[in-house]
Each structure stands twice: as C-alpha cells, then as structure tokens.
C-alpha positions in Angstrom: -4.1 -25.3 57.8 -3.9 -22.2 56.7 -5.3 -20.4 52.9 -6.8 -17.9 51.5 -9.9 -18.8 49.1 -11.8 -17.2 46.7 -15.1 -18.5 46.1 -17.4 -17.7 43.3 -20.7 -19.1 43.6 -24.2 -17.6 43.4 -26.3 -20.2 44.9 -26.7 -18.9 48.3 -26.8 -22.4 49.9 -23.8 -24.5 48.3 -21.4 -21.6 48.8 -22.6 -21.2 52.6 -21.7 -25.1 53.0 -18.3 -25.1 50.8 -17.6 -21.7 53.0 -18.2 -23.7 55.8 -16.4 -26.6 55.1 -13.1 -24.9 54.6 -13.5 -22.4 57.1 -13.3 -25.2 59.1 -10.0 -26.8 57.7 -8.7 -23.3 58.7 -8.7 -21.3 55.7 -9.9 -18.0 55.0 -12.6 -17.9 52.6 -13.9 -14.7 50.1 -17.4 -15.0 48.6 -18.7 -13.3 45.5 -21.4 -14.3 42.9 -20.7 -12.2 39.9 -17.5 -12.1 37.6 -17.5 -8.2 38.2 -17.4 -9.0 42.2 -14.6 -11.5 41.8 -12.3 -9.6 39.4 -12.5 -6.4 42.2 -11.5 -9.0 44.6 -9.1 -10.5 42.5 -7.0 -7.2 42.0 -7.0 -6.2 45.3 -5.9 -9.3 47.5 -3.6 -12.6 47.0 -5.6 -15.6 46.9 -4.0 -19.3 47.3 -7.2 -20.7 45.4 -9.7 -19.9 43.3 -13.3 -22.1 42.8 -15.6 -20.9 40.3 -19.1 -21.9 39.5 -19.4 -21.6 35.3 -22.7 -20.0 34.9 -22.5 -16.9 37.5 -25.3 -14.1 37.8 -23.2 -12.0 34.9 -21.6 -14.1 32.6 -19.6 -17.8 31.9 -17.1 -18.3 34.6 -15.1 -20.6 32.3 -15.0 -17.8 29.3 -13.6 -15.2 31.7 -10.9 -16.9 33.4 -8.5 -15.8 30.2 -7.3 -12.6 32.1 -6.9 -14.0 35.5 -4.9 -16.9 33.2 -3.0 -14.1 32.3 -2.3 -12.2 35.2 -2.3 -15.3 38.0 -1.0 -18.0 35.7 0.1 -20.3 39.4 -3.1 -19.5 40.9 -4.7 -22.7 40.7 -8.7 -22.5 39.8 -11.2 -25.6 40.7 -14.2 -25.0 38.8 -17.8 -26.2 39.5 -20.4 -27.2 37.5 -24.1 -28.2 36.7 -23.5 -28.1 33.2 -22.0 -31.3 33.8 -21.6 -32.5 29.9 -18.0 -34.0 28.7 -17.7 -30.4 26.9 -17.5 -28.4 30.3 -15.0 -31.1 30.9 -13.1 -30.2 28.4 -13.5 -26.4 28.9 -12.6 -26.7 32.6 -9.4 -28.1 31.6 -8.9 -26.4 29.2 -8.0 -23.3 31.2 -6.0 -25.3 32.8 -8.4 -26.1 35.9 -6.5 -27.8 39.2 -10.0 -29.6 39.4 -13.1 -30.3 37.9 -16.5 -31.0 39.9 -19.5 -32.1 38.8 -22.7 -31.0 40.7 -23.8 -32.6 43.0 -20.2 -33.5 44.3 -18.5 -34.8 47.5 -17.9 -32.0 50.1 -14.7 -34.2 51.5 -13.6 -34.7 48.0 -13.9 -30.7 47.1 -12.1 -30.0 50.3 -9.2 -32.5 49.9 -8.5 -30.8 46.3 -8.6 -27.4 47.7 -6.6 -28.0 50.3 -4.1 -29.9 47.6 -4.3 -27.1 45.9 -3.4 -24.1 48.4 -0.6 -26.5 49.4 1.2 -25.5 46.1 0.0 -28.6 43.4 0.6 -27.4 40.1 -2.3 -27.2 37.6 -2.7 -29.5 34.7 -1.9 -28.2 31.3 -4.8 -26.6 29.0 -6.5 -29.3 26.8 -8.2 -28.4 23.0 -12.5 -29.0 23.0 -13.0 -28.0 19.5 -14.1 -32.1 19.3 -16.1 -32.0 22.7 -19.3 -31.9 21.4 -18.8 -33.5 18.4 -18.5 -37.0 20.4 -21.8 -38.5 21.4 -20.9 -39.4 25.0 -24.3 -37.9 26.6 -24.8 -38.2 30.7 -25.3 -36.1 33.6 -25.5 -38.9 36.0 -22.7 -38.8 38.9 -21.1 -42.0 37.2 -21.0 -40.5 33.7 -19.0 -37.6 35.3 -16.7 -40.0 36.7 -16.0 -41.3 33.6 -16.0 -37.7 32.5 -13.1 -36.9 34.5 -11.1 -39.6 34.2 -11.1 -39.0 30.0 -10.0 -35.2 30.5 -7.3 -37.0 33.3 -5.1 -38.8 30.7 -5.5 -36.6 27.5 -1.8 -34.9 28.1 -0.6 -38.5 28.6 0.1 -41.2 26.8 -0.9 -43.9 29.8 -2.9 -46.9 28.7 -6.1 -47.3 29.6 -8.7 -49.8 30.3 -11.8 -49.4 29.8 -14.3 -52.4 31.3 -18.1 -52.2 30.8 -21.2 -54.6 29.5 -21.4 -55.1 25.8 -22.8 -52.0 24.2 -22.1 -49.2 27.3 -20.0 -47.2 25.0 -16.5 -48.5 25.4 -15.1 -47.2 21.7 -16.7 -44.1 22.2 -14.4 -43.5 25.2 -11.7 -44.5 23.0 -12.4 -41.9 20.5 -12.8 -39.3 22.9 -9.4 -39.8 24.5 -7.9 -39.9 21.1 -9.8 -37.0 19.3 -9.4 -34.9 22.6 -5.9 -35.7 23.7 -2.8 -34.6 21.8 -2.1 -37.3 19.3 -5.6 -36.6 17.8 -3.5 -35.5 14.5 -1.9 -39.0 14.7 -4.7 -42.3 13.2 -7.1 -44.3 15.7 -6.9 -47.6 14.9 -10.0 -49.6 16.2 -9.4 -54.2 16.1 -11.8 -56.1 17.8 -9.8 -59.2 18.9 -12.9 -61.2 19.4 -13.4 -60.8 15.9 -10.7 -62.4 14.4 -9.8 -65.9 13.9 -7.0 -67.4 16.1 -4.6 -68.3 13.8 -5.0 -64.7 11.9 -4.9 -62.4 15.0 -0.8 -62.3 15.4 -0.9 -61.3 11.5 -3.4 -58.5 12.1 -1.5 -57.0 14.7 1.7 -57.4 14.2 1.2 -57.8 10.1 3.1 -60.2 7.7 6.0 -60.9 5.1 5.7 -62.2 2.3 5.7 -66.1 2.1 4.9 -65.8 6.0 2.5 -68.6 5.6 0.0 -69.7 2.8 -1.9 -66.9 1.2 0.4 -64.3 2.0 1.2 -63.5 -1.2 2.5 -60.2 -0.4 3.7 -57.8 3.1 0.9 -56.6 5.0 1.2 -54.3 7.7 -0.7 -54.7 10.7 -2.6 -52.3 12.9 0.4 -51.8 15.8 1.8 -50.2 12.0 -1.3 -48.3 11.1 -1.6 -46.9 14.1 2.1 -45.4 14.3 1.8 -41.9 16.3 -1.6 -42.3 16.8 -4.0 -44.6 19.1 -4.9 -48.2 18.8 -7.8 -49.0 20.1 -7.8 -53.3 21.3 -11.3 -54.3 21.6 -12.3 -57.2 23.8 -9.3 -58.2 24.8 -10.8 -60.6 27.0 -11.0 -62.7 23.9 -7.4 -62.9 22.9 -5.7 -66.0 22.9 -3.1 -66.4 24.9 -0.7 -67.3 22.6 -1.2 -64.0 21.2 -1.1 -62.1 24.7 2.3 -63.0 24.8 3.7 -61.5 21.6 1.5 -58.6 22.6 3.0 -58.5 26.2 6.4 -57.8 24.2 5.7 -55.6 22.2 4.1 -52.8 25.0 7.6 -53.7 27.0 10.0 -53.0 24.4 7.8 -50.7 22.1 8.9 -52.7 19.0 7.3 -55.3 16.7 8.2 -58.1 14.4 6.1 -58.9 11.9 4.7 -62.5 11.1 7.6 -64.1 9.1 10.2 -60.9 9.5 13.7 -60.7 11.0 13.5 -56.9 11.4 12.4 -55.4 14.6 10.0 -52.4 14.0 9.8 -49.4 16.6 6.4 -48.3 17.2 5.0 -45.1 18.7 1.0 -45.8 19.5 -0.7 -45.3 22.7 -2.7 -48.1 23.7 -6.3 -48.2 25.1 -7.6 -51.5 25.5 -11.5 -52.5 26.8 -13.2 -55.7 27.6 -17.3 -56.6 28.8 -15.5 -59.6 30.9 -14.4 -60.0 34.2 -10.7 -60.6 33.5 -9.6 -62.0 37.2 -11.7 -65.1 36.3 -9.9 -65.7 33.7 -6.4 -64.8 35.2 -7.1 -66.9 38.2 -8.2 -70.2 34.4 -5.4 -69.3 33.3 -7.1 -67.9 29.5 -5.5 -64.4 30.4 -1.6 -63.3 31.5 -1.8 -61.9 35.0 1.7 -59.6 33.6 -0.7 -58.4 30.6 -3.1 -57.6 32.9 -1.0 -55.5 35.4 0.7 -53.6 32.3 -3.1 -52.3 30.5 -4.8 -51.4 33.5 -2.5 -48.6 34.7 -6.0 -46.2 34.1 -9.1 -47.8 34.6 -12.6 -46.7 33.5 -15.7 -48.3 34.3 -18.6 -47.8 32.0 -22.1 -48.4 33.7 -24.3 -50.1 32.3 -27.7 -47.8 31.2 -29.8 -49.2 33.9 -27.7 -48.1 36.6 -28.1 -44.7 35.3 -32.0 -44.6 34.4 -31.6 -40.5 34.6 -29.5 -40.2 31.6 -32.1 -42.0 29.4 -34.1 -39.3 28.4 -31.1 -37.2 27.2 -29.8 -39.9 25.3 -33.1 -40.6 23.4 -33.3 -37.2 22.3 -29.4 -37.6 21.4 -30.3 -40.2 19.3 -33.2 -38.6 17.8 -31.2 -36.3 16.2 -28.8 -38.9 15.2 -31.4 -40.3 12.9 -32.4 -37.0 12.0 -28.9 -36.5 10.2 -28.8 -39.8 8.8 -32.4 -38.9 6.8 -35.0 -39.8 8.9 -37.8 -37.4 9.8 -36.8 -35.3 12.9 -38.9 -36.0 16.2 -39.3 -34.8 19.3 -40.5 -36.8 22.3 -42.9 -36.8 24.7 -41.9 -36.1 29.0 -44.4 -39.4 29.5 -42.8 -41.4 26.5 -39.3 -40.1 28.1 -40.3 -41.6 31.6 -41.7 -44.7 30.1 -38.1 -45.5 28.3 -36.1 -44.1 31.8 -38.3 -47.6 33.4 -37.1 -50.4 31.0 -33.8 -52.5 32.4 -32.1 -52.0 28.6 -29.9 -55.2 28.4 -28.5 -54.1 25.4 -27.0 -50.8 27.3 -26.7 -47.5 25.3 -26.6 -50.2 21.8 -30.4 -51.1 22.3 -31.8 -47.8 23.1 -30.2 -46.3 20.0 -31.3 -48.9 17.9 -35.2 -48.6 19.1 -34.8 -44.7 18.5 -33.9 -45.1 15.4 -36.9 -47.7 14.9 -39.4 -45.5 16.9 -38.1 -42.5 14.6 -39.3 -44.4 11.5 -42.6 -45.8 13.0 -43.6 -42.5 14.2 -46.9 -40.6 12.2 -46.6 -37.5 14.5 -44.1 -35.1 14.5 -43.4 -36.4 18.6 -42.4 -40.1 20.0 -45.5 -40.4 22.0 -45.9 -43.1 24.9 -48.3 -45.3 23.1 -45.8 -45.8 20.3 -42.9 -46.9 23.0 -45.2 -49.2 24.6 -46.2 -50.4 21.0 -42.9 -51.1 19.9 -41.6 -52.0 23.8 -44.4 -54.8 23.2 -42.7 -56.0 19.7 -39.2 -56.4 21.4 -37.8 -60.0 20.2 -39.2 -62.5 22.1 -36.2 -63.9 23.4 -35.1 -60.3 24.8 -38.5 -60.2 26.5 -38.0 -64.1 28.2 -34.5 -63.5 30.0 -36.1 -60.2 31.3 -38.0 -62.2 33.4 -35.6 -65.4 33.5 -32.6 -63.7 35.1 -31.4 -63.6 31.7 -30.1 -67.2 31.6 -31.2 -68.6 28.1 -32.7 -71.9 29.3 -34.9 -69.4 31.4 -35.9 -67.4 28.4 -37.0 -70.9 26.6 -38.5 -72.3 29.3 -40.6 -69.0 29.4 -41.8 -68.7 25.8 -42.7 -72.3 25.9 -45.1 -71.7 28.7 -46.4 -68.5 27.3 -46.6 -69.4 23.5 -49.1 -71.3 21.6 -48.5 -72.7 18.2 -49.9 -74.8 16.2 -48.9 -78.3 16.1 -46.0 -79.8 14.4 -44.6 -76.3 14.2 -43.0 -75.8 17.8 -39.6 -76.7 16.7 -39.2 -74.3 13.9 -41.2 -71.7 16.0 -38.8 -71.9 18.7 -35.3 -71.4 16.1 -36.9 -68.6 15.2 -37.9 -66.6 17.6 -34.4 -67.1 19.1 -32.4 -66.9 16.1 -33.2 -63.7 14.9 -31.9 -61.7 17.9 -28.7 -64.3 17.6 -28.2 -63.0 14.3 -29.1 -59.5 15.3 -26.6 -59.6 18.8 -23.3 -61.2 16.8 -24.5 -57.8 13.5 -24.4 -55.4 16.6 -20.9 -56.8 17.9 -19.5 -56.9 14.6 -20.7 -53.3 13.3 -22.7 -55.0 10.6 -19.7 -56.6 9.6 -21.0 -60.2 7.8 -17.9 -62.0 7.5 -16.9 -61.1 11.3 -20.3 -61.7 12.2 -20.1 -65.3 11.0 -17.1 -66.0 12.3 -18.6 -65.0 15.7 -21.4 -67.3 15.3 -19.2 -69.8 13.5 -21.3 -70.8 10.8 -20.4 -70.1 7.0 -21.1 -66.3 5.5 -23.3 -67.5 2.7 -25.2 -69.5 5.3 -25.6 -66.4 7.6 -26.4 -64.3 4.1 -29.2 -66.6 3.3 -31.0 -66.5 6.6 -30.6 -62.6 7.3 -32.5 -62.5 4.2 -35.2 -65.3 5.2 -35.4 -63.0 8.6 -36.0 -60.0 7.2 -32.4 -58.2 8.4 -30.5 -55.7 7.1 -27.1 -55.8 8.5 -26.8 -52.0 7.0 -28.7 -51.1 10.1 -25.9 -52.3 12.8 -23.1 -50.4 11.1 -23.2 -47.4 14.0 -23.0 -50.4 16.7 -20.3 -49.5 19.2 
C-alpha cells in the first residue's frame, strides 16, 4: 500500500526498524529526531501519518503537538512511549492520538495501526488528565499497559465493562479511573460489593425500597442504581450475586429502568455500569449460579488485571508508591533500598497489590532508618502469618497449609488445638477486614458469625480493623 509517514524518533535503532517495517508495507517514510526537525518537515510536505516519540532530543513531543492539532487537525498522530505510566495514557489521548504504544511494543501491531491509520480512520476525541496522576494505578510492565489502554479506550463511552482479576489486583481502582477520567467524572461513583450483602437485602440495595416493602422498612430508601443516576456504578464481585437477583438486574441494564422493592413506578436510570469479579464466571455459567444472558450483556469490554507475581518488575515502583502513601497518611517518610527493592520483586505476593501495601505500610512503621533496608524485609517477610507462609509451600490449598505447620510447629502439650485456631484465625479475620474495607458488620457477615463475636476476638488478636480501610 501506499503512504506517506512521518516519523519522529531519536533512538537511532527503533526508528531504523519501524522505518523498515513500513517501508516494507510500501509506504514512504520521513525521519527526524527533534520537534524543530519535524515542524520544518511538517510545513513543507503532506503526510498521511504522523508517529511521535514523547521525550525527543528538544522538548515533549506530546506538549507540542497543539499547533500541528491546529493546523493538521485529520492528520492522525500515533504516539510512542517509554514513559509508559497511565498519565502519558491520558496525555496521548488527550491530543487526540489515533494510537497509543507503550515501549517495548509489537512491530506487527505498530504497523497494522499505521497502516489503519493512512487508510483514513478517524482519531479518537481528546480526553481530560487533570486526575491521571492522582489515581494510584502504578506499572510499567507490558500487561499494565494493556490495561492502560484499554481504560483510555472506553472513557468517551459509556460501554460496560468487566473487569476480572485475583482478589486484591486493583479492580476498583480501574473503576475509578474510568469514572474520574471519562466524561461522567462530574456525575457520582457508586461502589456495592455484592458479596457483601445479605441475600435477601441485595434486591433492596440496588434497586432501593418503599415504604412497608417488607418488615423494617419503615421508610423509602433509595438504592445505589438511584445514587448513582448520571454517574458510574461500580458492581463488585458480581460473581457472588444470587441469581435471583441477576435477573431483576438483567432487566434493568435492558430497559434502563428500575422498580423499587415494593413500588409500582418504573424509574429511568442514567448510570454506566462497570462490573468486576476474582472468579471464573464460565464455571459457574456452565452450574448454573450465574445467567449466561448476564454474562454476554457486562462483558462487552473486558480487562484482565494480573495478578503482582506475574509482573515481578512493577514491584519496586509500587513499594515506593506506597511509601509515600503512608507518608501522607502520617507516617515517617522512607526511602528504600535497590537490594530491599529486589528482595520484595522475589516474593509470590498472594495477596496481589493488597498485601504489598499493607507490609509497606508495616515496614514504614517498623523502620529506625530513614531507608527500608533488606534486613528489615526479610525480618518482617519472616513474621508473615503462619498460615500465608504454609499454602506458599502447599499449593495454597488450606489442608496443605495445616498439614505444613503441624509438621513444622512445636507446642507444648495440651495446647495444639488452640494453637492451631490461632494461627489460622487471625489472617481469617484479617482476609474477610481486607475484603470488606474494614467494614465490621460486612466483615461478619462474610465470615458468618455475629459482629459482637468478631469485635471480641479482633480485640483478643490484637487487630485494628482501622488498618484495612484503604483495602481495594
């Protein structure tokens, strides 16, 4: 085919590949590596494409495209990248970029968009950052640019999304960044965790209730579908719903209208749905515990989270993220060490993006030098509950964790049975805190047992549910 290309690019090795690469899809290619070069270029010949590195020998190539905006506003513009952070996202779209690429990228994939692009596809519209770096979604990892990509892909649209990941990957924060990003970021974000809620309450705190609706409801409530009116609800483990509740929920995304619990009155709603689950939901399709037509209707996006140990390279960034984090919330500011860094890059992290905050935030308080030093991660590594440390080396089955501590634990005698309950019970309570948000009343319910029993023996094991109130 044939196109004319500008490229920008000032490493001398990637543009001599992408020049390569197109050249031989038959296009004519242009190479510069300044923003002086390309704007001389720019004025003198008609280009089909333009593909810009941001950070060029003379200035940002983002921050400069304003002009060419101006003067070229159908020439479409494929921007690369290796500050590859969900702000440049942001940025890249927000010029209205054909593309986004990450580096490193896929040659095949960076040619089929250019030649998309000289074909005549129209650019996407420009986006808002001002929240970018607000949001703590840290990774440079290839799959954290994925997800990257796909958030700045559905801001201009109000197509639900699904995000699926392991228990603590992040999955609200992807929520809040398509809602605080995208253009009903003026409208609420409604957050429900449907695994939270008791069965027979979940229709009511959805779809709310009249008065008289049932016993208690001594007055009209109105549910989160209501809160969230011209905003985003965010459904939260939707895995968990019952399925009684799938159906009314089914309706109401069809038809876009409600009823409350007890009401005659249809109510129109305007809410963009994103929906997220840490389950496999074809297993449960296939049981018959989840609506194959509910299914079909949330996933029209996709995102898959990956869990931390699949991307051991963003670790160290994130540490230092949430370093900082505990900085602002009053603990002393520290740095961290490149060995401690590496040390924390090797551990499998069950507990995702969750756990490694949570030790941050314990290593920031344990810490008597101004820097997280190795020896203090392998000290409190070493402290991990002992439960977390069995199923690291059972498969993570819990008969495999018991059946390790019993082998590897002496007590004294007469005191195995009470030694066992609590050395497992403590990261119980701990795991159903950090799914609840610190939430006592949701976190007994989780665990079904009663709240004043669950107060009593948070207390007895030294817990402070305060501490799980950031838990994603």
């Amino acid at each position: 085919m044939s196109g004319t290309v500008l490229l920008v690019e000032d490493d001398e090795s990637i543009a001599i590949v992408i020049k390569a690469a197109l050249e031989d899809e038959g296009m004519a290619v242009d190479r510069c590596d300044s923003i002086a070069e390309r704007d001389r270029l720019l004025a003198q010949r008609r280009y089909d494409a333009l593909l810009t590195d941001v950070i060029l020998t003379d200035g940002d190539g983002i921050e400069s495209l304003g002009d060419i905006r101006d003067n070229n506003p159908a020439l479409p513009i494929i921007i690369l990248s290796a500050q590859n952070t969900l702000d440049t996202a942001v940025r890249a779209t927000d010029t209205g970029a054909f593309e986004y690429f990450p580096k490193p990228f896929d040659l095949d994939d960076l040619v089929r968009a250019v030649r998309q692009a000289v074909e005549g596809s129209s650019g996407r519209a420009g986006l808002p950052q001002e929240k970018a770096e607000q949001l703590p979604l840290v990774g440079r990892s290839q799959a954290m640019q994925g997800v990257f990509r796909m958030i700045t892909r559905v801001l201009r649209n109000d197509l639900t999304v699904l995000i699926l990941g392991e228990s603590g990957t992040g999955k609200e924060l992807v929520a809040e960044a398509i809602h605080e990003l995208g253009h009903r970021k003026s409208g609420p974000f409604v957050a429900v965790n449907t695994a939270a809620i008791p069965r027979e309450l979940i229709e009511s705190e959805l779809f709310g209730h009249e008065k008289g609706a049932f016993t208690g409801a001594v007055a009209r409530t109105i549910g989160k579908f209501e809160q969230a009116n011209g905003g985003t609800l965010f459904l939260d483990e939707i895995g968990d719903m019952p399925i009684e509740a799938q159906t009314r929920l089914l309706r109401a995304l069809q038809s876009g209208r409600i009823r409350r619990v007890g009401g005659r009155e249809e109510i129109a709603i305007d809410v963009r749905i994103v929906a997220a689950t840490n389950k496999d939901l074809q297993p449960l399709i296939a049981a018959g515990q989840f609506r194959e037509d509910l299914y079909y209707r949330l996933n029209v996006v996709p995102i898959q989270l990956p869990p931390l140990r699949e991307r051991a390279e963003d670790v160290p960034a994130l540490a230092e993220h949430f370093l900082t984090l505990a900085a602002d919330e009053g603990l002393p500011l520290r740095g961290l060490a490149p060995d401690a860094a590496a040390l924390l890059a090797r551990q499998p992290w069950r507990g995702n993006v969750r756990e490694l905050r949570n030790f941050m935030f314990r290593a920031a308080l344990m810490a008597r030098e101004d820097s997280i030093t190795v020896a203090l991660v392998r000290a409190l590594l070493e402290e991990q509950p002992v439960a977390q440390q069995a199923s690291a080396g059972a498969g993570g089955s819990f008969p495999g964790a018991l059946n390790s501590w019993l082998k590897e634990t002496t007590v004294p005698p007469g005191t195995l049975y009470h030694s066992a309950l609590a050395a497992f019970e403590k990261p119980l309570f701990e795991y159903a805190l950090s799914q609840t948000g610190g939430n006592q009343l949701k976190a007994a319910q989780l665990l079904g047992i009663n709240r004043n029993t669950l107060r009593k023996r948070l207390g007895e094991l030294d817990i402070v549910p305060e501490n799980f109130s950031g838990s994603d």
